[in-house]
C-alpha positions in Angstrom: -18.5 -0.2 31.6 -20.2 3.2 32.5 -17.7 6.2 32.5 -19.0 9.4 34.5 -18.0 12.6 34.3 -18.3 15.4 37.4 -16.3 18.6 35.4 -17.6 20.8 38.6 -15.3 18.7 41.0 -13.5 17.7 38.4 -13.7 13.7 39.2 -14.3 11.2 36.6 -15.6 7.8 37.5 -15.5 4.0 36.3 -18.4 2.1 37.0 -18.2 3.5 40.3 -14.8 3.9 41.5 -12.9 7.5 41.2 -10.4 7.4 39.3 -7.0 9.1 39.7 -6.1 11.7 37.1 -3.7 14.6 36.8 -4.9 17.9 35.7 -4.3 17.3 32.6 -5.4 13.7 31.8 -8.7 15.0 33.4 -9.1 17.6 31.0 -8.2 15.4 27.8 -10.7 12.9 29.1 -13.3 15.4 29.7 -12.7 16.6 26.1 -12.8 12.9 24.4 -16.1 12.2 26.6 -18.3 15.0 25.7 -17.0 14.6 21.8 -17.0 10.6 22.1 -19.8 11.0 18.9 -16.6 12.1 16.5 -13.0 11.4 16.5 -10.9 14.3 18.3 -8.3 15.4 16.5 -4.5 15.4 18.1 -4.2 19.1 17.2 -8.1 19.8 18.8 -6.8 18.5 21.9 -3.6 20.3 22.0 -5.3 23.6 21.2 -8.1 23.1 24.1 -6.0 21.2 26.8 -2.8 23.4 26.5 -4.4 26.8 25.3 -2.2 29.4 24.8 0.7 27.5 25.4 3.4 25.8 22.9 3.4 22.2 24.2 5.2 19.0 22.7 2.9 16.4 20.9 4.5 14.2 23.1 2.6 15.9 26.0 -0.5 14.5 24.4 1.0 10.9 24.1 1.7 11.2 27.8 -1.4 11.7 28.7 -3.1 9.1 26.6 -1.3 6.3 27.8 -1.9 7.3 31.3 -5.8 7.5 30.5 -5.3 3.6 28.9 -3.3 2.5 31.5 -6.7 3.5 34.1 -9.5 2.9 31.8 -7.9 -0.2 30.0 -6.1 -0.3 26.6 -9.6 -0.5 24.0 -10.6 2.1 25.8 -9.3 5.5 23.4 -8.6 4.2 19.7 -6.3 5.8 17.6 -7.2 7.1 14.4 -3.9 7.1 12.4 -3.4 10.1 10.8 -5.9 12.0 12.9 -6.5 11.9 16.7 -8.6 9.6 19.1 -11.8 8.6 19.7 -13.7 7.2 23.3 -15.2 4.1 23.0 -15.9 3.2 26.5 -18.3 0.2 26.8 -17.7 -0.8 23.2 -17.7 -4.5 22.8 -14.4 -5.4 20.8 -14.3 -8.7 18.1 -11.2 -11.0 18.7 -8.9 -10.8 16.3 -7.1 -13.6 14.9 -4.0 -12.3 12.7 -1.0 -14.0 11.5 2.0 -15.1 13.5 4.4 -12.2 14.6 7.8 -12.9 13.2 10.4 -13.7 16.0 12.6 -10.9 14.3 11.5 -7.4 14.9 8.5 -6.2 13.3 6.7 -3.2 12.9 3.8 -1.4 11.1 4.1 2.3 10.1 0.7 4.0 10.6 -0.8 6.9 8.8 0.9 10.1 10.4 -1.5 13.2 11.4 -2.0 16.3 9.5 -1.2 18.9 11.7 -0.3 21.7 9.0 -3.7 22.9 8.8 -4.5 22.3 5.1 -5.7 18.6 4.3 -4.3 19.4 0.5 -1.0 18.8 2.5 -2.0 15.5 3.2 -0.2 13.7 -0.1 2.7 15.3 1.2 2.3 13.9 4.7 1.6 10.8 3.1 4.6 10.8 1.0 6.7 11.2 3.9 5.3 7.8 5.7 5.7 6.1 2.6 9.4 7.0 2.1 10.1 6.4 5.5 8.3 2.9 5.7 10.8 1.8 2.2 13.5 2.9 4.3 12.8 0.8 7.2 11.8 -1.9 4.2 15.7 -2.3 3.5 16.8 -3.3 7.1 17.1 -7.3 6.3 16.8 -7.7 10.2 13.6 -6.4 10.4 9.7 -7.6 9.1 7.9 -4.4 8.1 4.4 -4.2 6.8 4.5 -2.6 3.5 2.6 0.9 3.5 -0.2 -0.6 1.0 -1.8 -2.5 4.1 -0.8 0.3 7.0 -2.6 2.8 5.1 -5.7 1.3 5.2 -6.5 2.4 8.9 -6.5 6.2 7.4 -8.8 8.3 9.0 -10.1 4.7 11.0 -10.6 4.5 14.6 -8.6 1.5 16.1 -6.8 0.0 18.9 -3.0 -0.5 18.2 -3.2 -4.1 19.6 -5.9 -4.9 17.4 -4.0 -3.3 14.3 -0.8 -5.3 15.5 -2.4 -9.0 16.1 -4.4 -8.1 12.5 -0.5 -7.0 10.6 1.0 -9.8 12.7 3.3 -7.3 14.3 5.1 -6.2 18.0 5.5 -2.5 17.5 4.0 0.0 15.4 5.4 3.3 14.3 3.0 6.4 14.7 3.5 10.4 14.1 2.7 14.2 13.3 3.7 16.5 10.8 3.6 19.9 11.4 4.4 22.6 8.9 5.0 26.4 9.3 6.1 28.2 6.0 9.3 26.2 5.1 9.7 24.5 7.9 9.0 21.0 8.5 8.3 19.4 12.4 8.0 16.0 12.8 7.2 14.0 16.0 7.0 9.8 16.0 6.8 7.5 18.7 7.3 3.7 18.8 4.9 1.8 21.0 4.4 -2.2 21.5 1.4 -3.3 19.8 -0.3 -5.5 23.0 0.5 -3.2 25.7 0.6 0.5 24.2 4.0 1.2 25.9 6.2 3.9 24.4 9.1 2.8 23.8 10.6 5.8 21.9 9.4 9.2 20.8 11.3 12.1 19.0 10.9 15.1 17.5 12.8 16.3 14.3 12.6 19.4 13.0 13.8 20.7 9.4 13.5 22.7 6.0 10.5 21.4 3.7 13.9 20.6 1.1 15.4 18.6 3.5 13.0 15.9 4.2 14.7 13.3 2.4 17.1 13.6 5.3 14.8 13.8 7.8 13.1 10.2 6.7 16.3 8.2 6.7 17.3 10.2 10.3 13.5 8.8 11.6 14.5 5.5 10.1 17.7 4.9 11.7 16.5 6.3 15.0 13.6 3.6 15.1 16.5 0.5 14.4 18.3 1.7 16.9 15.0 1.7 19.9 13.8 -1.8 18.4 17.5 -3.7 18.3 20.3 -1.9 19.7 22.6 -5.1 18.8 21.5 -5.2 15.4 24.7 -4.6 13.3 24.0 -1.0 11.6 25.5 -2.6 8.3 22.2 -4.2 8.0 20.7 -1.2 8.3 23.2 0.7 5.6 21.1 1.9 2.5 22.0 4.6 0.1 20.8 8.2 1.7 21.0 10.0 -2.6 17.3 12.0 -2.9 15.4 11.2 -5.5 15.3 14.2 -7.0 16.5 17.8 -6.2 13.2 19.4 -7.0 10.7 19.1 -4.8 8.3 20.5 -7.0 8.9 17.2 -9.2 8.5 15.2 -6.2 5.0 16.9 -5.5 3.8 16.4 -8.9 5.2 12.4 -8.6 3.2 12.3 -5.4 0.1 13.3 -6.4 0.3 10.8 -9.6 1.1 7.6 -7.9 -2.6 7.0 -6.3 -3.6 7.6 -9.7 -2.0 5.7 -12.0 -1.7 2.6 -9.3 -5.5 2.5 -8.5 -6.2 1.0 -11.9 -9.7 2.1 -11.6 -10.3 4.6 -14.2 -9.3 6.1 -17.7 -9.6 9.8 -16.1 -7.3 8.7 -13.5 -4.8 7.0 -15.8 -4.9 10.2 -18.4 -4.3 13.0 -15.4 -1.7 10.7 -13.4 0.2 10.6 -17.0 -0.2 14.6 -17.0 1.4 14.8 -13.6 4.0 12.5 -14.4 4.9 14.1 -17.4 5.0 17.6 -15.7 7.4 16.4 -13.2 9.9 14.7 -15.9 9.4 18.2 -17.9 10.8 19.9 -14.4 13.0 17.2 -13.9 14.4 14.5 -16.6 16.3 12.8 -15.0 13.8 11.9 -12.1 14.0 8.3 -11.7 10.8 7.6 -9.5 8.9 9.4 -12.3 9.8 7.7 -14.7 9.1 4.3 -12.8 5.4 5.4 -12.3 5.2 6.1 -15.7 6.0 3.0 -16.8 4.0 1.4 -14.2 0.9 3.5 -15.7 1.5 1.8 -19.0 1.4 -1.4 -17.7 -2.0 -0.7 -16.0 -3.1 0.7 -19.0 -2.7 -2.5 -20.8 -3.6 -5.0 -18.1 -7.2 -3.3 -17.5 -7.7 -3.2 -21.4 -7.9 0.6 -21.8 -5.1 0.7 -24.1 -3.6 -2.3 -26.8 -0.1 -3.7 -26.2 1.1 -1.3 -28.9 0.4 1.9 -27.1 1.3 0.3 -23.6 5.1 0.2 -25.9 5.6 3.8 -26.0 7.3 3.3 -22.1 10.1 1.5 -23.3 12.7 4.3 -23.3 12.0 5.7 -19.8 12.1 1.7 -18.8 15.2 0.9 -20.1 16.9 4.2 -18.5 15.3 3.5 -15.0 17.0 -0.3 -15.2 20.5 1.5 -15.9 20.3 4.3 -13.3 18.3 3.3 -10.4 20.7 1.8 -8.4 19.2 1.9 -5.3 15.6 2.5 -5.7 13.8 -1.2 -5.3 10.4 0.4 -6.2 11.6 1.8 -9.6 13.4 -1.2 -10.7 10.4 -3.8 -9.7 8.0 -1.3 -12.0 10.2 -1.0 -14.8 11.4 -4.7 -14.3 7.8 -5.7 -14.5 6.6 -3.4 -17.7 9.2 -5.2 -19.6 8.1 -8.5 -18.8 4.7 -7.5 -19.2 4.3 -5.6 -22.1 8.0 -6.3 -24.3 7.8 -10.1 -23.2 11.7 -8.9 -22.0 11.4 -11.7 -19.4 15.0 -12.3 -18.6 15.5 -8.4 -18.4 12.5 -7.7 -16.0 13.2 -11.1 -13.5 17.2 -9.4 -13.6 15.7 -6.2 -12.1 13.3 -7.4 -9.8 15.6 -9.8 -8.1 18.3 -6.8 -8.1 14.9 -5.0 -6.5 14.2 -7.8 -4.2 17.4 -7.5 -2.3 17.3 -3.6 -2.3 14.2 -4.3 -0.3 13.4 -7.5 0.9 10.2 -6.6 2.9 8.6 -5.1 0.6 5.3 -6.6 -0.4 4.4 -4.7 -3.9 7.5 -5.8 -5.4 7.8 -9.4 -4.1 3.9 -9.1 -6.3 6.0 -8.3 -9.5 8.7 -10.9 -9.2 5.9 -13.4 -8.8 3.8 -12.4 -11.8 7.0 -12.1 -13.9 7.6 -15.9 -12.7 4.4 -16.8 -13.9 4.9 -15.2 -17.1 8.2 -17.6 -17.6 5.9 -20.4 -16.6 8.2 -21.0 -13.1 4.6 -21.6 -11.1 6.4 -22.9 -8.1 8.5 -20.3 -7.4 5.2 -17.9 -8.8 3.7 -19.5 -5.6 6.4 -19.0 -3.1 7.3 -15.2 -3.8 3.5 -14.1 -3.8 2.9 -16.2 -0.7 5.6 -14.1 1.2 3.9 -10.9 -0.8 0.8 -11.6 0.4 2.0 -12.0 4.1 4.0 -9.0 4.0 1.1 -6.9 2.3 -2.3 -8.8 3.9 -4.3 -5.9 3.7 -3.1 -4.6 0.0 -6.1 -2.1 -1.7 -5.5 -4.8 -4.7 -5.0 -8.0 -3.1 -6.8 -9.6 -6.1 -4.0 -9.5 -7.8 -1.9 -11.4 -6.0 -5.0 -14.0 -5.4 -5.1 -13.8 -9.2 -1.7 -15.0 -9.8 -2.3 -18.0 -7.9 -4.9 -18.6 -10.4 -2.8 -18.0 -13.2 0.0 -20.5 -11.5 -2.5 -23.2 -10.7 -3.8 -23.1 -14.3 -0.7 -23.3 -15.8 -0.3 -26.5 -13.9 -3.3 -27.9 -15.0 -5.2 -27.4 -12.0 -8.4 -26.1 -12.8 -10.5 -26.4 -9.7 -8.0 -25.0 -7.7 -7.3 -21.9 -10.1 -11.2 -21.4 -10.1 -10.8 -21.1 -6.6 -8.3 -18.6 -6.9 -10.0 -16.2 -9.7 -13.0 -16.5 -8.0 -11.8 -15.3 -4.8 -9.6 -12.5 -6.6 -12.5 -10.8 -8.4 -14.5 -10.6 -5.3 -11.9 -8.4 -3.9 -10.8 -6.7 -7.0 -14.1 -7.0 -9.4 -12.2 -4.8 -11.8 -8.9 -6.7 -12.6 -9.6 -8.4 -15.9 -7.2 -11.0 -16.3 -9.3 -12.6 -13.7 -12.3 -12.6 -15.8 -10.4 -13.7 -18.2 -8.8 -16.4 -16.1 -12.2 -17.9 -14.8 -13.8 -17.5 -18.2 -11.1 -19.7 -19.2 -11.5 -23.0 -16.5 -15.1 -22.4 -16.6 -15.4 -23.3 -20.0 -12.4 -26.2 -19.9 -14.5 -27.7 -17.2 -17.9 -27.9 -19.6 -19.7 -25.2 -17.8 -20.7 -23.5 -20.7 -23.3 -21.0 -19.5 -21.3 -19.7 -16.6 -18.4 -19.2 -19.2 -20.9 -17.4 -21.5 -21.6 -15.3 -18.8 -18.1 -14.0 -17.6 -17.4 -13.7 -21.9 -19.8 -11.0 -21.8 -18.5 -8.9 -18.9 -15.0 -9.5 -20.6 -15.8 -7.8 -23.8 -17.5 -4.9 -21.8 -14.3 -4.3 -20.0 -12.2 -5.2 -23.6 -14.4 -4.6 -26.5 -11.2 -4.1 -28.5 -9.8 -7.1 -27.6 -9.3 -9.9 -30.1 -8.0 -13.5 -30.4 -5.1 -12.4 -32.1 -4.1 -10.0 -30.2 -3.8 -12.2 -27.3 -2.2 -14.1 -29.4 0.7 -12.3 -30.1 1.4 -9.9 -27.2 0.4 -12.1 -24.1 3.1 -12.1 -22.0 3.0 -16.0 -20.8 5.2 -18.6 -22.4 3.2 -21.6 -20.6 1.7 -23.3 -23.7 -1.0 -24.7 -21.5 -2.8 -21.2 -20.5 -2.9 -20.5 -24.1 -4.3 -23.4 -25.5 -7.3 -22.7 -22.4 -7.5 -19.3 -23.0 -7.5 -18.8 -27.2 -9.9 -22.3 -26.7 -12.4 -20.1 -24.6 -12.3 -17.2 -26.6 -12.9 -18.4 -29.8 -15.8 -21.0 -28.9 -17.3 -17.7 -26.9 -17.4 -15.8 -29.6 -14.8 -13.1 -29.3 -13.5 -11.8 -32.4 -10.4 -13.6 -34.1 -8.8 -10.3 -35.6 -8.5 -6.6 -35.2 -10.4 -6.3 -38.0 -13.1 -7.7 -36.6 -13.5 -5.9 -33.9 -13.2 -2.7 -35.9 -16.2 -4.2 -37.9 -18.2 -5.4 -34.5 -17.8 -1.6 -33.1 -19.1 0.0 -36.5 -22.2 -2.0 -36.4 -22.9 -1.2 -32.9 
């Protein structure tokens, strides 16, 4: 396709054929073709189409649609959370994606910045997030979870594609816009194959008031996808999480951190933030919930022993009696006490509690099926992260769902097939090391002894103060099977049978 561009009579052609534009569509065209190098941003286009004039972001969405509607649908991408990019004469891959649903489902995409100051953009991020657990609670509706949306940040994509690769019919995209206090924010719903809109609104409010604001957007977008859905469905508690918003800030910033898993820096200055928000406000549940859930990544990626990953227990315990309604906080604290206080019956009470606070939500259906596997209940381990990984395809740590299928399998005594599974999960998460551990484990039950030796030493480089006995005593599994593999592995490959010994192998390094 060969788009042309006359801005002196202002005509734009199509392989030849003039194409009819307003005004305006002309001029956003125009814009997108002589930038078609870069992504436009939604707020660039406002500023040089409407200049000088206070216009509507829906103006913008107007436009666009008309421009797909006469160029075709791949034509202008979306970049969630930015603006557009041309891509006339691109040559687009088919996409194969799961099946949609038959109920109604929906991805929420990245909203754009359009305060002005990218360090707003956990804020903006926050907001998306809160308002995709929202949606989360509707039992009549699929929702991707915001783990797999978020990963077409800042990504230039056509909304059908991201819908056949989510498996979903309509996706949920936005603006925030901020001026001193106050808070403007603009969504629209559109059908994933054709771009339609089917609703747009604008909401406008105070900066403290955008817990509000999120369940308003939520309720709003039930209503446009399923008028006859019964709004009892729908009912979820509207309590904020916390009256300080400077706490809620702080929380914000800390979750990427301590969820990546990625780093001891990250770990120690999520911690920091966490602990300034419960300092500004104790009683903040979600806080506390991360908090835990840094412990627990402390501990599963070996930078701390079992016995520091204990200290949580107190903040744990107090999330379990007072979060109520917060499925997120209850599958985090739910899980640390499986995990690290072998609490199993406590942590499988709170994640089911979780799971029907929030039946669509992908991160903890992930919990509830490693805290199965720790109560050697494989089948069901299987079944839960099967839904988890469907709801949450495109998860930053997928691995660890593909992991627990390892685990599972090779608690059933099915070590080729739990292979298969570790293998797969350290591809996409390298730095998980209880897949290591898991393939180190069937590579040596199955007499390949070299390979075992192999995946032994990049274990002890990720836990050089790991020992036999330490697994021993704080795993969290009760299958009798994994531990006669593992503690077998370990100790013919060399890894130290005591703390003791470690302490001695580090002083003669």
């Amino acid at each position: 396709m060969q788009l042309e561009i006359l801005n002196d009579q202002r005509m734009a052609r199509l392989d030849g054929v003039t194409l009819v534009l307003g005004a305006r569509a002309f001029d956003v065209l125009a814009y997108l073709h002589a930038h078609a190098n870069r992504v436009v941003t939604k707020a660039e286009l406002l500023d040089h189409v409407w200049s000088g004039m206070i216009v509507e972001e829906g103006n913008l969405s107007v436009q666009i649609a008309g421009l797909r509607k006469a160029l075709g649908k791949e034509a202008i991408k979306t970049v969630p959370g930015v603006g557009y990019q041309l891509t006339i004469g691109a040559t687009v891959a088919p996409v194969v994606g799961p099946e949609v649903p038959t109920i109604p489902s929906l991805a929420v995409l990245p909203f754009a910045n359009l305060t002005g100051d990218a360090a707003q953009d956990y804020l903006v991020d926050g907001i998306v997030t809160e308002i995709i657990t929202a949606l989360s609670r509707v039992s009549g509706f699929f929702v991707i979870s915001s783990t797999s949306s978020f990963t077409y940040k800042g990504r230039a994509v056509d909304l059908a594609q991201v819908g056949c690769e989510l498996g979903v019919r309509y996706i949920l995209e936005g603006s925030i816009q901020r001026a001193g206090e106050r808070l403007r924010i603009f969504t629209q719903l559109v059908e994933a194959d054709s771009g339609h809109s089917i609703w747009q609104n604008r909401f406008d409010g105070q900066v403290a008031d955008i817990f509000d604001l999120q369940d308003q957007i939520a309720e709003e977008v039930a209503g446009a996808l399923e008028p006859k859905l019964i709004w009892a469905e729908a009912a979820r508690s509207r309590a904020k999480p916390t009256e300080s918003l400077t706490a809620y800030e702080l929380c914000l910033r800390a979750a990427p951190l301590v969820s990546r898993m990625d780093s001891p820096a990250n770990l120690d200055e999520g911690l920091r933030l966490l602990r300034e928000a419960l300092k500004r406000d104790p009683g903040y549940v979600q806080a506390k919930a991360f908090y835990c859930y840094a412990h627990t990544g402390a501990v599963a990626t070996r930078s701390w022993s079992f016995e520091q990953a204990k200290a949580a227990l107190e903040p744990a315990l107090e999330v379990i009696n007072e979060a109520h309604d917060d499925a997120l906080a209850l599958a985090q604290a739910g899980h640390y006490l499986a995990y690290v206080h072998n609490r199993h019956t406590d942590g499988m009470t709170a994640l089911s509690r979780a799971e029907r606070l929030n039946p669509n939500s992908g991160q903890v259906l992930m919990l509830k099926g490693w805290v199965h596997i720790y109560r050697d209940e494989n089948e069901a381990a299987i079944t839960v992260l099967t839904r988890a990984k469907r709801l949450s395809p495109l998860h930053p740590q997928i691995g660890i769902m593909t992991c627990g299928f390892g685990n599972a399998h090779m608690q059933m005594g099915k070590i080729p097939e739990a292979m298969r599974y570790f293998e797969q999960a350290l591809s996409e998460y390298p730095e998980f090391v209880t897949a290591v551990q898991g393939l180190m484990s069937c590579r040596y039950a199955m007499g390949e002894i070299e390979e075992a030796q192999r995946l032994a030493a990049i274990y002890r480089a990720k836990a050089p103060r790991f020992s036999v006995r330490e697994y021993i005593e704080n795993r969290p599994f009760e299958s009798t099977q994994s531990l006669h593999f593992i503690v077998d592995a370990m100790r013919a490959l060399g890894f130290p049978e005591t703390p003791e010994e470690v302490a001695d192998a580090l002083q003669d390094r």
